[in-house]
C-alpha positions, 0 to 999 in steps of 0.5 A, a space after each residue: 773712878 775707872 774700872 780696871 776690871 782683873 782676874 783675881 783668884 782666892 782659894 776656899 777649898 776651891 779655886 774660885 773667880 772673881 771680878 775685881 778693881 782698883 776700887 774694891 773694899 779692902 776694909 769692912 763696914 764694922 771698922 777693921 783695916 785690913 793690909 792690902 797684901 793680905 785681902 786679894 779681893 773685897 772678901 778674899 779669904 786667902 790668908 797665905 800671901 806675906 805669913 811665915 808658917 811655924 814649924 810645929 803643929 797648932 795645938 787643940 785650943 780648948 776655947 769654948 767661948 768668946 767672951 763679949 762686954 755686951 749682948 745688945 748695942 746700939 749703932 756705933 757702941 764698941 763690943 770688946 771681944 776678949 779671950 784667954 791667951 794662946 801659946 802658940 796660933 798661927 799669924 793669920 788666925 782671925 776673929 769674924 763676925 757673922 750672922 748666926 745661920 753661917 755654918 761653923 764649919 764651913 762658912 769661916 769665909 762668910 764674914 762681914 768684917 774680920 781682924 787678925 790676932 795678933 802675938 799675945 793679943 787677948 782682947 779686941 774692939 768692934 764698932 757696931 752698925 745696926 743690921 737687923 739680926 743677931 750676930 756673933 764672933 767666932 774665932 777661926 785658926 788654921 790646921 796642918 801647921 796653919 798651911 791648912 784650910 780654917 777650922 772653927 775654935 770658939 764663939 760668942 753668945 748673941 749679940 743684938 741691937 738694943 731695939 731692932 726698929 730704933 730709927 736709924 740713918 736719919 736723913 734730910 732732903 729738900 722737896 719741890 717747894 721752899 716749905 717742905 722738906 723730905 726726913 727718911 730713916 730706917 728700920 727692921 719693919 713696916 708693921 706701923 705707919 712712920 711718924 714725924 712730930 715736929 715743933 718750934 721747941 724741942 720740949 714741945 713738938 706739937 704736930 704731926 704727920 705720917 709718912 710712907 714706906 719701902 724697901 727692895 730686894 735683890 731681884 730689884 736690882 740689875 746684874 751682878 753681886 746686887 743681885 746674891 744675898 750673902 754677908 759680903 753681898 745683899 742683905 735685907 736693907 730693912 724697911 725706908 721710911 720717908 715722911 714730907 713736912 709742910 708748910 715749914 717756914 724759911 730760915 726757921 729753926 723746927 724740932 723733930 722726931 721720928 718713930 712710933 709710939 710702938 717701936 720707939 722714937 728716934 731722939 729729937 734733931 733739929 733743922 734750920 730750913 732754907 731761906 726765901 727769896 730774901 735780898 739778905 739771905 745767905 747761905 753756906 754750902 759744903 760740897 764735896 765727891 767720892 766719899 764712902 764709909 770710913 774705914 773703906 775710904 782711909 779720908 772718910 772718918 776725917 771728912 765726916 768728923 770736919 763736916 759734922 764739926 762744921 755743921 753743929 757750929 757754923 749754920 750751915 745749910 745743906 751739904 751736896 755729895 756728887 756722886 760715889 757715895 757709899 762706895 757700896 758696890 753690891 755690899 748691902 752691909 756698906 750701905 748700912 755703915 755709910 748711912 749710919 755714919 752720915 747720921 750726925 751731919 744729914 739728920 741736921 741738914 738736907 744731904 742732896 746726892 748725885 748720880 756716880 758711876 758707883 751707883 750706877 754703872 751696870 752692863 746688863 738687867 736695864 729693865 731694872 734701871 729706875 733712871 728708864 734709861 734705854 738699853 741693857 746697860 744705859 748709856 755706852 757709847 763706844 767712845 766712854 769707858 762705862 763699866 761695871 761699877 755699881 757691882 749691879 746695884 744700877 742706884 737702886 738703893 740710891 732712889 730708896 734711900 735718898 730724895 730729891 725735887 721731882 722737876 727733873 729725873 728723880 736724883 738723876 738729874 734735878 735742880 732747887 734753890 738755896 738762897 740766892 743759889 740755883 744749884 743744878 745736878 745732871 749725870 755724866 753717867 747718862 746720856 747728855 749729848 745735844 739730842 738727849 732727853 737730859 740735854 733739852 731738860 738742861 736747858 730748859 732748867 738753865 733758860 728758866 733761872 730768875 737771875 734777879 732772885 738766884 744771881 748764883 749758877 751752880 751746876 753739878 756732876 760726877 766726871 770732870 769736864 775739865 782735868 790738868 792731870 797727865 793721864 786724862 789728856 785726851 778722855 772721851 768724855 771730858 771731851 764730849 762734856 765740853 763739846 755737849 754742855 760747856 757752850 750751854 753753861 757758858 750761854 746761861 752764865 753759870 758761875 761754878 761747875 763742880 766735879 769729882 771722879 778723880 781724887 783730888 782737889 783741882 780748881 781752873 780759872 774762870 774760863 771757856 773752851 780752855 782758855 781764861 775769860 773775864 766772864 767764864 765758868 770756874 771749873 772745880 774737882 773736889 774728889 778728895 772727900 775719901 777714896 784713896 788718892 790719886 797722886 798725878 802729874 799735871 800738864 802745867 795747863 795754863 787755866 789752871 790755878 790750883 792742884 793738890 792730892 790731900 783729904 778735905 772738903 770744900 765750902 760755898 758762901 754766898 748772899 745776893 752780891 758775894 760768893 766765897 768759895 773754900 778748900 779746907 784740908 780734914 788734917 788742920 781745917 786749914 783753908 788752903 786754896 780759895 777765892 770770890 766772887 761778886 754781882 
């Protein structure tokens, strides 16, 4: 969405600015929920706004220790954190947790997440993510009546993960040819060679290939908080570990594992790879935009939850988020929650990503910019509203972390089949007027489609060429994406363009250049997958069939003749808006 870019102002011991928007993470990446009114920015540590002071002064706690259910985890364990109970504290005392080498005294602020305790609680539950190092709770309450700057009460022993190189974010992706396909994970070294062993059993895994490692640091990236190491900022991402299979057999169930006999195995997944060019073939998408790491984004949990359900029962071949992905924005930790969380649905099948103004979006360091785009901040024509939305991470951790076909411009803009279904992703976020390198890369992809083979055209982005909604009337560049592209997709036939940006589901009639047609393109917005949504009004826009500001995520059947598409609410699965079409 657009940056609205504000002065906010936090106090810790001093006066200190920060640059804020209407998308900042007002909760943390192990779990807690945090009120807005008390969180002035993503890490704000400005406890005054909304608490009443009591009149009497706190008395010294005499805690020496927090006590823990656990010192080792594994990702997603619960920690119960408990400690004795406390007569009198202030409203905001908080209980936080930090790496080990944050200062006692004076880093109460260097949390990654924290919770406020409340009257009388003596015990509270953290969901664990994998970061790599130890870590501790500690317990910070206010001096001088709790008006008074933190002062450190109690700690925990160490806690730490059960196995610092277990495999973890575990991801599929499609690769160039129908017979391969990418598997990345990450761990804390890249002392052995990544493995894969794979089988047609899962009691059986009978071959076995290696692969290759990277990461990156915090001088990879372009500008900004990407670019200052800190709990709330970068932390090291550990090491990514891809590995390409070969000569997989289509529509053919394999069973994995990923590892090394030195550091551990993951446990064994499994993947049904994608079918040939079979006249029977079918397939089921899902598809959905501007997600993020639950409970960032309040409709991620459910998303994920729907999705995973989806993908354990009902063959489902490959998921495509298009664009805001983690909603990380320069927080290295955000990252390890959102692949941690997608684990159970993209180590099952192929998660292909695309480019969104939160991974991108970036003013200065262009240099850094892995997409090669010209300028110190890619593309900014004066009429677009391109800001700073990445929080300088320029995609960076993207292009590490997720893979994609090389037929185009890595995930920037790359296209693959699916069955009967070419799908296509560009970027809004690069430069797609008609004498752009992305441009003339587009329709070349679209001339060079096999209609026969893929009858169905699918093309996929971040910003909407098409919105009903009040506000958007007059966007540059939904205008320029109608003029630049919409007569391209109408020449080639493109069945669906699928959108996000806007948080909400929104879906046209098939139609060009705003009008209704037997044989136009069917313009959908499926941002509503887990960033808070946007509540609008409409223009009552003719073409326009179907709108509504709910959680969900939508579904694409197709085989050579027929194509069902679904919108499910995450509240009840129900289907709620839906339609076909046929060859």
């Amino acid at each position: 969405m657009l940056l609205h870019q504000i002065t906010c102002a936090f106090f810790f011991l001093i006066i200190t600015i920060v640059q804020c928007d209407n998308h900042f993470n007002i909760h943390g990446p192990f779990g807690k929920h945090h009120s807005i009114k008390n969180v002035p920015s993503p890490y704000g540590c400005n406890r005054t706004y909304g608490i009443s002071f009591p009149s009497i002064s706190l008395p010294s706690m005499n805690i020496m220790e927090l006590n823990v259910s656990s010192t080792f985890y594994v990702s997603n364990q619960q920690i119960i954190v408990t400690w004795p109970t406390i007569s009198l504290s202030c409203n905001d005392d908080f209980i936080g947790i930090y790496f080990i080498d944050i200062p006692l005294l004076t880093g109460a602020c260097g949390y990654f997440d924290y919770e406020f305790i409340q009257t009388n609680q003596t015990s509270m539950s953290w969901q664990m993510i994998n970061l790599r190092r130890p870590l501790e709770f500690r317990y910070y309450s206010r001096e001088k009546n709790c008006a008074g700057n933190y002062s450190f009460v109690a700690k925990s022993t160490f806690v730490q993960p059960l196995n610092y190189n277990i495999p973890e974010q575990i991801h599929l992706a499609y690769s160039d040819r129908i017979d391969q396909m990418f598997v990345s994970y990450v761990t804390n070294s890249s002392e052995y060679i990544p493995e894969c062993q794979y089988g047609l059993d899962p009691s059986l895994l009978q071959w076995h290939v290696q692969g290759t490692t990277i990461t990156y640091k915090a001088s990879d990236m372009c500008e900004g908080q990407a670019n200052i190491p800190g709990p709330q900022t970068f932390i090291d991402p550990g090491y990514m570990h891809t590995i390409i299979l070969e000569d997989i057999r289509p529509s053919t169930t394999y069973f994995y594992r990923v590892g090394n006999d030195q550091h551990g195995w993951s446990s064994v997944r499994s993947f049904t790879n994608r079918p040939a060019d079979d006249i029977n073939a079918k397939v089921t998408l899902i598809a959905y935009g501007d997600m993020g790491a639950a409970p960032v984004q309040p409709g991620a949990k459910s998303t994920m939850d729907r999705v995973r359900a989806q993908v354990m029962t009902n063959n489902i071949t490959c998921v495509l988020h298009i664009g805001d992905i983690s909603y990380a924005r320069g927080i290295g930790a955000l990252w390890d929650a959102f692949m941690t969380q997608i684990d159970p649905i993209a180590s099952y099948v192929p998660y292909m990503v695309g480019i969104g103004n939160h991974e991108y979006d970036h003013v200065t360091g262009g240099d850094k910019d892995p997409s090669g785009a010209p300028g110190p901040g890619g593309f900014r024509p004066p009429w677009g509203d391109y800001g700073y939305d990445s929080g300088g991470e320029c995609a960076v951790p993207m292009v590490r972390r997720f893979h994609s076909p090389s037929n185009g411009n890595g995930l920037f803009w790359y296209s693959f089949d699916v069955g009967p279904v070419h799908i296509v992703y560009y970027s809004t976020e690069h430069d797609f007027l008609p004498s752009s390198p992305q441009h003339a890369w587009l329709e070349h992809d679209l001339s060079s489609v096999n209609r026969s083979r893929t009858p169905w055209l699918i093309v996929g982005s971040h910003r909407p060429m098409y919105s009903s909604i009040v506000r958007d009337v007059g966007d540059s560049i939904k205008v320029m994406l109608q003029i630049s592209l919409e007569p391209m997709f109408y020449k080639y036939h493109v069945d669906l363009n699928l959108f996000a940006h806007i948080h909400s589901y929104e879906r046209s009639c098939p139609m060009y250049q705003g009008k209704c047609v037997d044989d136009g393109i069917t313009h959908i917005l499926i941002g509503m997958a887990g960033h808070n949504l946007d509540f609008d009004t409409y223009t009552g826009a003719k073409w326009s069939l179907y709108h509504d500001q709910q959680f969900g995520y939508t579904q694409i059947s197709a085989n050579r003749t027929y194509l069902r598409f679904t919108y499910h609410h995450n509240v009840d699965d129900a289907i709620i808006d839906e339609f076909e079409l046929r060859k």
